[in-house]
N, C-alpha and C positions, 0 to 999 in steps of 0.2 A: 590587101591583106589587113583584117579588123585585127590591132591588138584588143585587149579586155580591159581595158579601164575607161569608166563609163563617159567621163569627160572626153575624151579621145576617139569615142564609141564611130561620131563621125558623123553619126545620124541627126542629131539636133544638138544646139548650142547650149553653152551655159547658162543664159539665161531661161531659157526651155527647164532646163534641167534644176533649177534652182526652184521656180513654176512648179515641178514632179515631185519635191522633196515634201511638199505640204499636201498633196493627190492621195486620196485615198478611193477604195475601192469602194469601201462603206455597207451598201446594202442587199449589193447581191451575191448571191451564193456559188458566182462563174466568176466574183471578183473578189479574190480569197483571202486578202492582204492589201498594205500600200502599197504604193507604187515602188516606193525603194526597197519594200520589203526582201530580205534576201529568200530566194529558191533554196530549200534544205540541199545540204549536200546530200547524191547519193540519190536527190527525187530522177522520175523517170525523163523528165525533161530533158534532162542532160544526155540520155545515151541518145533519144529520137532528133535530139539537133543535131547532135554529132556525126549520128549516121547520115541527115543532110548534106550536112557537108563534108563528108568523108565524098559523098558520092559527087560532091560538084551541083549539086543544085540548088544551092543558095548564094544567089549574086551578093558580091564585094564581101563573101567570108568563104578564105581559104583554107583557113587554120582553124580544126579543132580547138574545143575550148580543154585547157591543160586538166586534169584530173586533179581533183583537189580546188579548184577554183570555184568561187560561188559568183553567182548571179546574182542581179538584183531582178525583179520580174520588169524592171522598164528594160534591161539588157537581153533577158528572155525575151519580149515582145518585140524588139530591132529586129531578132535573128527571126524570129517566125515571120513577123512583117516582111522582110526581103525574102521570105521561104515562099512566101504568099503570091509574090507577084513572077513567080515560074510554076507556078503547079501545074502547067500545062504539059511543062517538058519531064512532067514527074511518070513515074511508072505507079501502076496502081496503090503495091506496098508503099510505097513512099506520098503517095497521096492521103491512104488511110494515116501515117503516119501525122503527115500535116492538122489533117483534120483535126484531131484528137489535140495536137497544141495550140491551133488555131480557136477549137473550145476554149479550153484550158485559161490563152491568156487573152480570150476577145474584148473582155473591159479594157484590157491593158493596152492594147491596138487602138482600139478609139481613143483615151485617152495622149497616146503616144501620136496618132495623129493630128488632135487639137494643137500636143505641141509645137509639131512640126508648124502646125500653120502658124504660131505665133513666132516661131522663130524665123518666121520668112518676113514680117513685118521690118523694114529696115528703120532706120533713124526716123526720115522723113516721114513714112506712114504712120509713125509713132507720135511724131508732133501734130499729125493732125489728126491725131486721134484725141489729140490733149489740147484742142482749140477747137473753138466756135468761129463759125461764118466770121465775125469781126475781127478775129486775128487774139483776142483775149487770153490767157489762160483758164484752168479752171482755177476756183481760188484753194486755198489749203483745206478750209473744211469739205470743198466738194471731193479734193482728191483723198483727205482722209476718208470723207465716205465712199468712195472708189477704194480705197484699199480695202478694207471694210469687208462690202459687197463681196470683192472677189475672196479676200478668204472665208468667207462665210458659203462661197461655192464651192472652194476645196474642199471643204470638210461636209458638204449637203448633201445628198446623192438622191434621187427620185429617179423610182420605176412602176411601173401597174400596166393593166389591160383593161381594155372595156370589150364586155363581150355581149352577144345576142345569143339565144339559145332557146329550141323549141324541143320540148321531147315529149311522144305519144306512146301509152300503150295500150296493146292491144291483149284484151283480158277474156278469161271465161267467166259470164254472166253469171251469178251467185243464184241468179232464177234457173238456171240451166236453157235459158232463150240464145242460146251463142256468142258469138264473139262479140266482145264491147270496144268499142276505141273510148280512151281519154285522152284529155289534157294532163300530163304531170309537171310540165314547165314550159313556161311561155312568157322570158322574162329579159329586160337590160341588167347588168351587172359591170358597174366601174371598181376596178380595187387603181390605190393610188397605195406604194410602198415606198415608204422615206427611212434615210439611217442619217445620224450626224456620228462623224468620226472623234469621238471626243481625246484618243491620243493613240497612238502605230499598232494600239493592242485591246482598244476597245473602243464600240461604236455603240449608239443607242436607236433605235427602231420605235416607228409609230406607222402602223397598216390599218389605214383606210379602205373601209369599200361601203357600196352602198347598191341593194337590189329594189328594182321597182319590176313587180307584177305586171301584167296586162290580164292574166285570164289562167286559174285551175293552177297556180302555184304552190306546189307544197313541199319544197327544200328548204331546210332548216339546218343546213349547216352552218358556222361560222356565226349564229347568232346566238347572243347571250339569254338565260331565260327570261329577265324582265320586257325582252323585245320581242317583239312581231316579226311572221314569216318575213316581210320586207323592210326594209330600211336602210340604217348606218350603223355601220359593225366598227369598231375600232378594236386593235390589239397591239401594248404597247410591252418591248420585251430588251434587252442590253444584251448583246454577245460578246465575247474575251475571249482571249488566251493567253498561256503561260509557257511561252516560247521555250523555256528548258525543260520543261514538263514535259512537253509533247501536249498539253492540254486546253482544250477548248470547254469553254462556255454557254452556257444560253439560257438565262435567267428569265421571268415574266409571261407575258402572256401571247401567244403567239399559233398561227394555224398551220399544222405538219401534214403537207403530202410528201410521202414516203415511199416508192415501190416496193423499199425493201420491207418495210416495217409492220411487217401484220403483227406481231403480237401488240400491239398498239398505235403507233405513228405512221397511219396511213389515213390523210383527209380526217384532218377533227382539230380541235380548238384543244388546246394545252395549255394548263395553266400551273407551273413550275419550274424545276430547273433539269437541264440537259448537259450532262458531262459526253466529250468525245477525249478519246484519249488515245496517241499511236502514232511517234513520230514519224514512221515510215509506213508501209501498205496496211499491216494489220491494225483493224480500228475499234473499240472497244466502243458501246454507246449505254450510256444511265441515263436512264430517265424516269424523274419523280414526283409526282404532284397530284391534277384531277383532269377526269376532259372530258369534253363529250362525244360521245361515243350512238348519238341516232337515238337511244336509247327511249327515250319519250316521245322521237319522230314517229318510231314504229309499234307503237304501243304499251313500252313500258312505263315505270314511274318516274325514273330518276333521269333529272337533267344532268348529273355528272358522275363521271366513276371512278375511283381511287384508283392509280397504276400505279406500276413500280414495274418497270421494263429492265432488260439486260440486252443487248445485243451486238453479234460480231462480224464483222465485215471482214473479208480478204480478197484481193484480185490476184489470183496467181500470175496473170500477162494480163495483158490488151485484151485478149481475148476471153479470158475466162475468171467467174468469178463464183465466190460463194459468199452469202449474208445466213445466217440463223443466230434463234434467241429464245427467248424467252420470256414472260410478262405472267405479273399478278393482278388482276382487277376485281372488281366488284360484280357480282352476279347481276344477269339485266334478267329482268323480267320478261323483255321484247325478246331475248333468245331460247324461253322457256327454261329457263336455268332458277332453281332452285335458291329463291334469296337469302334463305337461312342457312346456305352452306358458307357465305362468307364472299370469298375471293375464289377467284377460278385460276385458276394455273394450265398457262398454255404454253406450247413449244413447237418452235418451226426450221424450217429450212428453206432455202429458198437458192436455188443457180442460174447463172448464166451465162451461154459460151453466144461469142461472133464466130460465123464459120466467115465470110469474106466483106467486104464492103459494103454489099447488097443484105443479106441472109444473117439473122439472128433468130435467137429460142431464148427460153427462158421458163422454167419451171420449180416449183415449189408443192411445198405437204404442211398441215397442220393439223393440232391435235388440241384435245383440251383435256379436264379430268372432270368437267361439267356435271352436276346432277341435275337431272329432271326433276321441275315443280310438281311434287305430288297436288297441286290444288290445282292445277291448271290442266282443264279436261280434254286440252289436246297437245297435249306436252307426252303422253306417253305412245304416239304416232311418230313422232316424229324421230327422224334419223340421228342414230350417234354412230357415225364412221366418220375416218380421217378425210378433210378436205384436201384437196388437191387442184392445181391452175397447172396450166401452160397454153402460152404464147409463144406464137412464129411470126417475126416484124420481117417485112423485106422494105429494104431503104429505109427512109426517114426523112420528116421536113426540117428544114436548116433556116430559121427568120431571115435570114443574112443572104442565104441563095432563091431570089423568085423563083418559080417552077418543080422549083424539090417537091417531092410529095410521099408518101409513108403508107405501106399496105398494113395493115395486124389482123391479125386472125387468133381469137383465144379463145379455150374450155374453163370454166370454171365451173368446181361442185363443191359449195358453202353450205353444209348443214348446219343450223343455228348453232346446237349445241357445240359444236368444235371450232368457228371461229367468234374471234373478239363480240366484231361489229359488223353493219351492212358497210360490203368494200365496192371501189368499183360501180357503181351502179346496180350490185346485183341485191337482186327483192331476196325476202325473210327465205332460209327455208330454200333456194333455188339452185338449178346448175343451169347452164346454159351456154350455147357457142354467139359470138358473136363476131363480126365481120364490119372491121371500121378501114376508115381512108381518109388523109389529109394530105392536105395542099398548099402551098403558099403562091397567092400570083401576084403579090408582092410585098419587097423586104417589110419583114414585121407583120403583117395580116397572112394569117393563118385559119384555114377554111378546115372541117370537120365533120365527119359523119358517121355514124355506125347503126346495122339490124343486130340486134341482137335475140336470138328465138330461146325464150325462159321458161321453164317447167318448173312447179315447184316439187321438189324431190318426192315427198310420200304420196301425192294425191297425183301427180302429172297434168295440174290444173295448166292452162296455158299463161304467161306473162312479159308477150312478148314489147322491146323497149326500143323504139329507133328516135335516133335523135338529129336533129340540122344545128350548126353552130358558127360563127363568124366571130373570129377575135384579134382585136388591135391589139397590140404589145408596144409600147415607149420606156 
């Protein structure tokens, strides 16, 4: 029977646990705090462990954790850690369950595993950890720089992917002589993502990446305009928060993909600051500064567009959830949108339900109040009706489980005028269904593919886009 106090916990020792007190999560967005950081009361975490072991399947915890009791996320990651190693005897509801905690605190988990191994290190292995072949010590300055080092690892955190990526489409010839294939990307891509934890409530960020061409490269995301299609991108940005607030942070310059965030925070470079605010489910999000939004990729002028975003998130359960908002930006020229109207004012909605562990949906609508460029002599062809997506995912690839692998199948219909930017992959102007698959065959490398068959809305020219993709994750 686990009582609840963390030293007693059972799981790893005090010097482990002294070790955790400096542990921070730092830079990614599955690692949401330190490691001592307390679980709000009242988060969802508490009912999904509980009901573990209400039901008996979590070895060496018998007793419910008492209501009113908080966690620290190293005390959450114990109970899921031993939840982990019965999921076999679990029933499906209670797998799904796991799941979603096993997301939740997976930083926390490896972390809490390293500790574990240092607390197995007894006396002995310790001393010869602190001696060379001759029997020596280290001397004081070697071990001061040994202390050093390691807290300079507590507080460092590095993650990135190096990807390979070839995408072709397939076009109607502007001669009317038939179908064309291109190249649209045939390229390497390393990003390298670093945080230093500078104290329990705020860390600082420096994202590296850097693209090299082979052949018909023209994605221009993520690069600033003084640079070339390829190179070295950096974006350097401080995230906070203000634990009685309810409020988070996110100051500088940094790249936002987003599913939920079409009236702007979906895949672009953001240069400002980002309020989150909501201590429990309901989530408020501001966002304010410049980004880029394709906008010169696709033939406008402007490398950047003023935003001022609103957006509100809610998960009613597990299962279901709603995001809608709203955004003010700068008219693109690439959407046929009238530059002398100012700002465009868009409004969306966006849901999503899980029906079982397999089977998910997800659909959304958008709108704008856009004018057409009366100078632009094909601006008055083009379509103003509300955009609309849905997606049907079955399964899903999990980095952590080899052999997982992910069906989707989505509609999307983007007429310029009513959304932002190009989302998604989808060209100016387009609707189109697409049909993708990914795979993991093993932990961390993650395989990908999708046809995607593209018509551009008023004219039903063809644009179709498939792509192959191979990517490491560390």
């Amino acid at each position: 029977m686990k009582t609840w106090n963390l030293l007693n916990a059972g799981k790893i020792g005090t010097a482990a646990v002294m070790t955790a007190a400096v542990m921070s999560c730092g830079a990614s967005a599955e690692a949401a705090g330190g490691f001592l950081t307390e679980v709000p009361a009242g988060d969802w975490s508490y009912t999904a462990v509980n009901e573990l072991i209400a039901a008996k399947v979590v070895p060496d915890y018998a007793v419910t954790i008492p209501e009113g009791r908080v966690l620290s996320r190293l005390e959450m990651a114990m109970i899921v850690d031993s939840a982990m190693k019965n999921q076999a005897n679990m029933t499906e509801v209670q797998q799904e369950k796991l799941n979603r905690l096993n997301s939740e605190y997976y930083y926390d988990i490896k972390k809490l595993t390293l500790l574990n191994r240092l607390d197995n290190l007894d006396n002995a292995q310790m001393d010869k950890l602190n001696s060379n072949q001759g029997g020596e010590t280290f001397t004081a300055e070697e071990k001061a720089g040994l202390k050093k080092a390691a807290a300079l690892a507590d507080k460092l955190s590095i993650n990135g992917y190096a990807r390979i990526r070839n995408d072709h489409y397939l076009k109607n010839a502007k001669d009317g002589t038939g179908t064309k294939r291109s190249t649209r990307a045939n390229m390497v891509h390393i990003q390298v993502d670093t945080a230093y934890k500078i104290n329990d409530n705020w860390a600082a960020h420096a994202d590296i990446g850097y693209r090299n061409s082979f052949s018909g490269f023209d994605e221009r995301k993520s690069l600033a305009p003084s640079e070339n299609e390829t190179g070295l991108t950096m974006d350097g940005y401080v995230t906070g928060k203000f634990p009685k607030l309810g409020l988070e942070a996110k100051v500088g310059k940094w790249n936002e993909w987003n599913i939920y965030g079409w009236g702007m925070d979906i895949d672009c470079d953001f240069s400002g600051i980002q309020l989150v605010q909501g201590k429990k489910k309901f989530k408020t999000f501001f966002t304010a500064g410049q980004m880029d939004l394709w906008d010169d990729a696709m033939g406008g002028t402007r490398k950047d567009e003023k935003v001022t975003s609103l957006r509100f998130f809610y998960p009613f359960d597990a299962k279901n959830d709603i995001n809608f908002g709203v955004s003010y930006s700068s008219a693109m020229a690439s959407r046929y949108q009238d530059p002398d109207q100012g700002r465009v004012f868009y409004y969306y909605t966006h849901a999503h339900h899980k029906f079982d562990n397999n089977w998910a949906v997800r659909a959304g609508i958008i709108n704008s109040n856009a004018k057409r460029d009366p100078n632009n002599t094909v601006a008055g062809t083009k379509t103003k009706k509300t955009g609309h997506w849905l997606q049907v995912n079955y399964k899903g690839t999990q980095l952590d489980k080899p052999n997982s692998y992910g069906v989707t199948l989505t509609y999307r219909y983007e007429p310029a005028l009513t959304w932002p930017t190009v989302t998604d992959w989808c060209g100016l102007n387009e609707k189109f269904i697409r049909l993708g698959f990914s795979y993991v065959p093993y932990k961390n490398i993650l395989l990908d593919t999708f046809y995607t068959w593209g018509r551009e809305i008023d004219t039903g020219a063809r644009s179709d886009l498939y792509r192959f993709q191979a990517q490491l994750f560390f």
